[in-house]
Structures are given as C-alpha cells and as structure tokens.
VEXDREN-2710 file (C-alpha; in Angstrom, 1 decimal):
% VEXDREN-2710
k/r/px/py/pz
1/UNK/196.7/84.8/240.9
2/UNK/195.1/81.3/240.0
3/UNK/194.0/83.3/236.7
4/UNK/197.5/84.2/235.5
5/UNK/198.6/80.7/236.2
6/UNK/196.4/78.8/234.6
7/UNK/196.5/81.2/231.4
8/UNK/200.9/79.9/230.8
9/UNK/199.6/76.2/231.2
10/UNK/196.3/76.5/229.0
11/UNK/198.8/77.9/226.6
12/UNK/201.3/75.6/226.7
13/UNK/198.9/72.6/225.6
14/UNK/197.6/74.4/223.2
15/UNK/201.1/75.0/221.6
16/UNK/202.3/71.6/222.5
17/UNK/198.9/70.6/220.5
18/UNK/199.6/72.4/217.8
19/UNK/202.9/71.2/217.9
20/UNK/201.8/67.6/217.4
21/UNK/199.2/68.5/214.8
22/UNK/202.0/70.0/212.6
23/UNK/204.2/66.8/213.7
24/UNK/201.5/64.4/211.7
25/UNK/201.1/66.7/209.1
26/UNK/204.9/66.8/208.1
27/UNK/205.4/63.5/209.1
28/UNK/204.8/61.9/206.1
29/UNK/206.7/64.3/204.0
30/UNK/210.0/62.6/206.1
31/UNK/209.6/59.7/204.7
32/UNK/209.4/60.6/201.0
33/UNK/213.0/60.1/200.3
34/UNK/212.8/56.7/201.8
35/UNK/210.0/55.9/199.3
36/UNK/211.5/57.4/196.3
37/UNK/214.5/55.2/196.8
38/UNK/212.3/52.5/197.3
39/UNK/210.0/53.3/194.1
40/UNK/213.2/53.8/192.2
41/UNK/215.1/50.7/193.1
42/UNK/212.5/48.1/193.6
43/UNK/208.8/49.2/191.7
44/UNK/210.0/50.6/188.3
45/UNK/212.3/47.7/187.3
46/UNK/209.8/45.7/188.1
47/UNK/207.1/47.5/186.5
48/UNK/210.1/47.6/183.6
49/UNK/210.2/44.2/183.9
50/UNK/206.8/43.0/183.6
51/UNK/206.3/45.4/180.1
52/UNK/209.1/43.8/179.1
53/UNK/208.2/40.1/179.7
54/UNK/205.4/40.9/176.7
55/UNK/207.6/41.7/174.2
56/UNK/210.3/40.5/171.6
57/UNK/213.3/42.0/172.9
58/UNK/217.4/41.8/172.6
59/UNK/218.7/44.4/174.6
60/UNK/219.6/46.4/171.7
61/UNK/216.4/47.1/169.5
62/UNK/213.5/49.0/171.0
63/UNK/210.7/46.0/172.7
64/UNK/208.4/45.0/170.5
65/UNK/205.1/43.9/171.8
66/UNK/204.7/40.1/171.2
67/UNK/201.1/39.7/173.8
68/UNK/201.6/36.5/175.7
69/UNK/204.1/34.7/173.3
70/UNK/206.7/34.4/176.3
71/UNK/204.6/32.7/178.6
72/UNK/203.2/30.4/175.9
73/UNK/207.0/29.6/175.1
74/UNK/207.9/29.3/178.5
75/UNK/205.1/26.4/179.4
76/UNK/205.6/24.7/176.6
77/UNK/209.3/24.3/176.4
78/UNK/210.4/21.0/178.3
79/UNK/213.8/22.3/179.4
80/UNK/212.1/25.1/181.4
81/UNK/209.5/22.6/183.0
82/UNK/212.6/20.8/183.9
83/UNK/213.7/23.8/185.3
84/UNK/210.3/24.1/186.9
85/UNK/210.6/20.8/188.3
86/UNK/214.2/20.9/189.6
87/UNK/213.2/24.2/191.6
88/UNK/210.5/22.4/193.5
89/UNK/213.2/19.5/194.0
90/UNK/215.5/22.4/195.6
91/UNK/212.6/23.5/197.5
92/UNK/212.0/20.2/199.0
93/UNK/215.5/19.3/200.0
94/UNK/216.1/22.7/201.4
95/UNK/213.4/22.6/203.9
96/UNK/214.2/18.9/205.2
97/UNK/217.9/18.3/205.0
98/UNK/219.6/22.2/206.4
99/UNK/216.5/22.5/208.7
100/UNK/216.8/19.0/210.2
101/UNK/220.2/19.1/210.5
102/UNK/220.6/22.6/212.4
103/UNK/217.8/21.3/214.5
104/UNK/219.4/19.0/215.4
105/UNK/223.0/20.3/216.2
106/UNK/221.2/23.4/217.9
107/UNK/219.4/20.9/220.2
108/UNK/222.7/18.6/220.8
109/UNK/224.5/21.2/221.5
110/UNK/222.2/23.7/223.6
111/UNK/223.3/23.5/227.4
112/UNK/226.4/21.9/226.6
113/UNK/229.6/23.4/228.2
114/UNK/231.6/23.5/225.1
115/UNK/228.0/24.1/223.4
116/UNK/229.6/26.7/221.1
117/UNK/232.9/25.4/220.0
118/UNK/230.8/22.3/219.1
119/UNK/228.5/24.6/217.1
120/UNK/231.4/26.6/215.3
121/UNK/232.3/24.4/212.9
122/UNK/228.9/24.4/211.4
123/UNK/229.0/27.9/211.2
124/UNK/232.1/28.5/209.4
125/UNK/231.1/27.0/206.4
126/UNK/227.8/30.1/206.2
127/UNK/230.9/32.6/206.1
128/UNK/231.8/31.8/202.3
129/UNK/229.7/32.4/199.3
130/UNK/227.8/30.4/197.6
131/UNK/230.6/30.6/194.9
132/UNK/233.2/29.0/197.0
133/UNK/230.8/26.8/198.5
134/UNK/230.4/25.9/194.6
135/UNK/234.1/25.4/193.8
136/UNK/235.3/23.3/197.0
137/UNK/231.7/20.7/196.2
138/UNK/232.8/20.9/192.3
139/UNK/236.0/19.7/193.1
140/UNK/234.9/17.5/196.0
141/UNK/232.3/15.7/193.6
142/UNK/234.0/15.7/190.4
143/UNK/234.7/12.2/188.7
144/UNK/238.4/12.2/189.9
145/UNK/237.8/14.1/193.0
146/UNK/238.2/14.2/196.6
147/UNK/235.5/11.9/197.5
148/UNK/236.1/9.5/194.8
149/UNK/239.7/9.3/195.8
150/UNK/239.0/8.5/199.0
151/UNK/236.2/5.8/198.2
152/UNK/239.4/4.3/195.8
153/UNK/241.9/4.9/198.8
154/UNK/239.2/2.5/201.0
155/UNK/238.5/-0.2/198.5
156/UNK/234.8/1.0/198.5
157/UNK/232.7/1.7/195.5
158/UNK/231.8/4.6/193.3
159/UNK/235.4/5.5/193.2
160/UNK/235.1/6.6/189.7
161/UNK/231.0/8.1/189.9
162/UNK/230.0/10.9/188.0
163/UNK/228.3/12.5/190.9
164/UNK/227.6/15.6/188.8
165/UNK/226.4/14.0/185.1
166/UNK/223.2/13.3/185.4
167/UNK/220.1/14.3/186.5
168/UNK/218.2/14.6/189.3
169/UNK/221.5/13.3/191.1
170/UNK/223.2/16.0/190.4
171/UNK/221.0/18.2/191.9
172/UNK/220.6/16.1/195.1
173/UNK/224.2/16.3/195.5
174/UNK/224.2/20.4/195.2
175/UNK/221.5/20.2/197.7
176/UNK/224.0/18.4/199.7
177/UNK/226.5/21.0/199.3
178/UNK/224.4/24.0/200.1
179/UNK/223.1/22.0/203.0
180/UNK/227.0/22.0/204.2
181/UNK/226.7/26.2/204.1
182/UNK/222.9/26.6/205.2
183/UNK/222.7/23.8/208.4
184/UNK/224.7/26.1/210.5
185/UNK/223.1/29.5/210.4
186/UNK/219.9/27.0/211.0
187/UNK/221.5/25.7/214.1
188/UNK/222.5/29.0/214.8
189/UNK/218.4/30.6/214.9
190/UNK/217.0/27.3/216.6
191/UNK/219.7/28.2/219.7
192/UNK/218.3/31.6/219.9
193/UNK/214.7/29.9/219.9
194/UNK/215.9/27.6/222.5
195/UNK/217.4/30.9/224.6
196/UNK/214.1/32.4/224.8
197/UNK/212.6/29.1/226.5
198/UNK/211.8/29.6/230.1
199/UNK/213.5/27.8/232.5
200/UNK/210.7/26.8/234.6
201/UNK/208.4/24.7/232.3
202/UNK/211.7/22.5/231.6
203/UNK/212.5/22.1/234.7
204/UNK/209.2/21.0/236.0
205/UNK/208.7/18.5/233.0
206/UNK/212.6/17.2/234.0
207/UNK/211.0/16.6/237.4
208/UNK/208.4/14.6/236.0
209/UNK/210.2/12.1/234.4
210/UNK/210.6/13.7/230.9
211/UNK/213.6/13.1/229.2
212/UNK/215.4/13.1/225.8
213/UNK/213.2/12.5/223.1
214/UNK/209.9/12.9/225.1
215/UNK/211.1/16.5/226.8
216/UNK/212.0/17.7/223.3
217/UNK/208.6/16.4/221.8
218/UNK/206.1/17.4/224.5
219/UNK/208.2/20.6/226.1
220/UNK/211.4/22.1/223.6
221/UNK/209.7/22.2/220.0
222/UNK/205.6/23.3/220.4
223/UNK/208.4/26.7/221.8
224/UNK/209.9/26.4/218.9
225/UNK/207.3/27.4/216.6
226/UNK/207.6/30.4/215.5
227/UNK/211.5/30.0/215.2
228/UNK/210.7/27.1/212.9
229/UNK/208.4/29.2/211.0
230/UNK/211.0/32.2/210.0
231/UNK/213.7/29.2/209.3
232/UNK/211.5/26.9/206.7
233/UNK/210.2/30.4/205.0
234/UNK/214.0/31.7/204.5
235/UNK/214.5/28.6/203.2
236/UNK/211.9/28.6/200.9
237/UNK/212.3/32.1/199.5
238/UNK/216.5/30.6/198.8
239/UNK/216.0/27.7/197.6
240/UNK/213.5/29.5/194.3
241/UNK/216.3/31.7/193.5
242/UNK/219.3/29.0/194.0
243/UNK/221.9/30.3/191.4
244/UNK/225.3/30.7/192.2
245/UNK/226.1/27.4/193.6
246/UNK/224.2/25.7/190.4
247/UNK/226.2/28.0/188.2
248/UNK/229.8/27.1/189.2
249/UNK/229.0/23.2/190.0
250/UNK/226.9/22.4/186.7
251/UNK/226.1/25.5/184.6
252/UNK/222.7/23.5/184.0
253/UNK/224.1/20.8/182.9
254/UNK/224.9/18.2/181.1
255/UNK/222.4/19.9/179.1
256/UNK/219.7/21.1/181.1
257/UNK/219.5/18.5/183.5
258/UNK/220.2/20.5/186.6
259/UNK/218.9/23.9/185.7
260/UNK/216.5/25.7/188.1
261/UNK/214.4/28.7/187.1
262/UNK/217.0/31.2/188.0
263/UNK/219.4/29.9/186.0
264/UNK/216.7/29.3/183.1
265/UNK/216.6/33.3/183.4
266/UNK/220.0/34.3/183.7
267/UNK/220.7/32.2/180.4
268/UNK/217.5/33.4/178.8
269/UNK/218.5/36.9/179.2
270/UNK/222.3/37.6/179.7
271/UNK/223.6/34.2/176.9
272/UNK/220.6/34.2/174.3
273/UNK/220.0/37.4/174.9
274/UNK/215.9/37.1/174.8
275/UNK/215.5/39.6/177.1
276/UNK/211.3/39.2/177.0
277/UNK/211.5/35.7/177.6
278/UNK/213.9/36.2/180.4
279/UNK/211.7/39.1/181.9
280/UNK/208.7/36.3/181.5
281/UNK/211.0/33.7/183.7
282/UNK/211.6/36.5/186.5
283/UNK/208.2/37.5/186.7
284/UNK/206.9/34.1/186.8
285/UNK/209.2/32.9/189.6
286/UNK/208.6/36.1/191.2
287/UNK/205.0/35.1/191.8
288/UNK/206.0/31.5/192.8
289/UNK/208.3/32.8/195.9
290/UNK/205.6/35.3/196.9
291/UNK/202.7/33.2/196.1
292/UNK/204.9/30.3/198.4
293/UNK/205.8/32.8/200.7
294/UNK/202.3/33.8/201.5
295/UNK/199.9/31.0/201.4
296/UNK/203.2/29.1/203.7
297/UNK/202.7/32.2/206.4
298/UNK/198.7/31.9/206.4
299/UNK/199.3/28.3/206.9
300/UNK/201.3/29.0/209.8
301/UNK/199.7/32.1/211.4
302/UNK/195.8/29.6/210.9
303/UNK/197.6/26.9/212.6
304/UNK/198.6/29.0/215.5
305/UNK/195.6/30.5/215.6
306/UNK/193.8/27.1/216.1
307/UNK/196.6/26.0/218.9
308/UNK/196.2/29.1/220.2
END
C-alpha cells in the first residue's frame, strides 16, 4: 500500500519538475516581443542616430560620411557653447529653486488640517504643459505685460523691463516660470517621503525638546534621503532636455542668447536642416544626461553607503 502511494507523489514532483524546467526554458521566449519593441523603438534610432551624427546630411540626399566634422563644428562654434553653458545654468536653477520650494511647502504643509487644500494650488500649475506654462510667463514677462503693469500700477520700478531680451536674464526668468509648474509635483513626492516617516522617532525627539528647525534638521530630512535623491535626479535629467517652455518664451533668442542644447538640436536639424550636426547635438547631450545621471546616483548610493 505505502508502495503505490508513494509512486503518484514521486510522480507528481517529477512532473511538477519538469514543469518548471520547461517554465525557464520558455520563459525567455515571452519576453521577446517586449524586446523587439524595445530594440525597435529605442536602439536602432539611436544606433541611426549616432551613424548619422558622422555624416553630411539634409534629410533628402543619402548621408555622406564627413568622420568627426560635426563634433569639431559643434565645439568650436560659440553659439553652441552658449548653448552648452545655458544648459548647465538650467541645471543649476532646477535643482535649487523647484526642489527648495516643494521642500518647503511639503514640510509647511505636512500635518496641517487643511494640509492639502494648502498644497493644491501648487499642484495645479504641474497639470498644464510646458507649452502653456510658456504662453501665460511670455505674456506675464513681456515688456508691456502683466507684471510690468502692475509694477506701473504700484509706482515701483522696472515697469517697462525687458525681462526676456537679454541674456542670462532671460533664462533665469524661464527658470522662474518652470519653477511655477515643477515646485508642486516636488512638494507633492517630499509629502510621500514625509508619510513613510515613523511616528515614533518624531515623537520621542518632540519629547525631547526638538522643534522646528532643529526636529526638521536632526529627525525629518536624514528620512528624507532617498526621496531627495529621485527628486534632484528627475530634475536633472528635465532640465538637459528643457525645450518647450524655451521655444514658446524666447525661441533662443534675441539671437542665441537663451538657447539650451535641445533647442541647439531641434534648430540644427528640423530649421537648417543639418541633420548630422543635429544627430551630433543629440548624441552629445545624450551622454551628458546619462553621464549626469550616473556619476549623480554613485554619488548618492557611496554616500549612503558611508552613513550607512
């Protein structure tokens, strides 16, 4: 009897073994479609882009193979170095001015009763594009705009400022305006940092004696590390590719003056139509976010190792 039991249960693993040696085996053959899209969508125009970036090319004509002439063009051309600089100026105003600020209302606001409907009005602004966000700034900040009329309305000066015609003004001011759209969202992830502090630790420190400034130093933001980290790294990675709200306030302009490397590209490729050189933009400020994006994580991930 114990024989013929144990023969339906020896059987049964070794089908149910089987079963998840066949499992692994076609496993992999599930996920081919996934990849193709991938490959198709993502690798080849890049691969198409970097053979590209080497030649002389129009759009129309086949690609003719020009070697490194791009990139020689590219660093030697002061309106792209401008460019070059203007993106690092994005960079840096992104990562202090949205992150500080959504800090900040997250933390003012977190606990509050009417916590949310404080926090909504930061929000709604991260519900229009970056388009709109461009049109309502361009006509906020043009020379006979909103705010100039209101400085005239006041008696205060720079009534009649060209806020958007000259450089690097111009581009502090659109990193004012974007700052409007991003702070919120930022407010919005520190909050859900904030919700996944225990309770305990706070509460212990409170009966301690710390307080405001102290409590936030010592106890709220070491928790809010890793929050912190996905925040500044979004905003790095969308502040190299800042287009749209560049295009509709400035174009670039006057001149170059406010052009970033996206918009060096777009102009390159889709106005001039020097499709290599544009190719040679993309794939250079490719490298840039993922270079930034990388040696910003390590940074991180060493430093929490070390704390850790």
């Amino acid at each position: 009897m114990t024989a013929v039991t144990e023969r339906p249960v020896e059987t049964r693993r070794l089908n149910a073994t089987r079963a998840a040696r066949t499992g692994a085996r076609m496993a992999p053959l599930f996920g081919l479609p996934a990849a193709g899209v991938v490959a198709l969508l993502l690798y080849l125009p890049f691969l198409w882009t970097t053979y590209v970036s080497f030649t002389d090319y129009d759009g129309l004509a086949s690609p003719v193979w020009s070697g490194l002439a791009n990139y020689k063009a590219m660093f030697s051309d002061p309106d792209l170095i401008g460019a070059l600089v203007n993106t690092l100026l994005w960079v840096a105003g992104m990562i202090t001015l949205p992150v500080v600020l959504g800090l900040l209302v997250a933390v003012l606001t977190y606990g509050h009763k009417w916590g949310t409907w404080l926090r909504l009005p930061f929000l709604l602004p991260y519900a229009i594009s970056g388009v709109a966000v461009g049109v309502i700034w361009g006509f906020v900040l043009q020379p006979d705009g909103a705010l100039g009329q209101a400085l005239g309305f006041f008696g205060l000066p720079g009534a009649h400022t060209g806020w958007l015609q000259s450089g690097p003004g111009n581009t502090l001011m659109m990193i004012v305006a974007t700052t409007w759209q991003a702070a919120g969202v930022n407010a919005l992830l520190f909050v859900v940092g904030l919700q996944s502090i225990p309770t305990e630790p706070l509460e212990a420190a409170r009966l301690d004696g710390a307080d405001g400034f102290k409590l936030f130093r010592y106890h709220l933001w070491p928790q809010l590390r890793a929050i912190t980290t996905v925040v500044i790294g979004l905003s790095i990675v969308g502040s190299l590719k800042t287009f749209d709200v560049v295009w509709v306030m400035t174009q670039g302009g006057p001149g170059t003056s406010s052009e970033t490397l996206a918009l060096s590209m777009y102009k390159e490729t889709f106005v001039l139509n020097d499709y290599g050189q544009g190719a040679a933009i993309a794939l250079f400020l490719s490298l840039v976010t993922f270079a930034a994006s990388i040696l910003y994580l390590r940074y991180q991930l060493g430093d929490a190792r070390e704390q850790g």
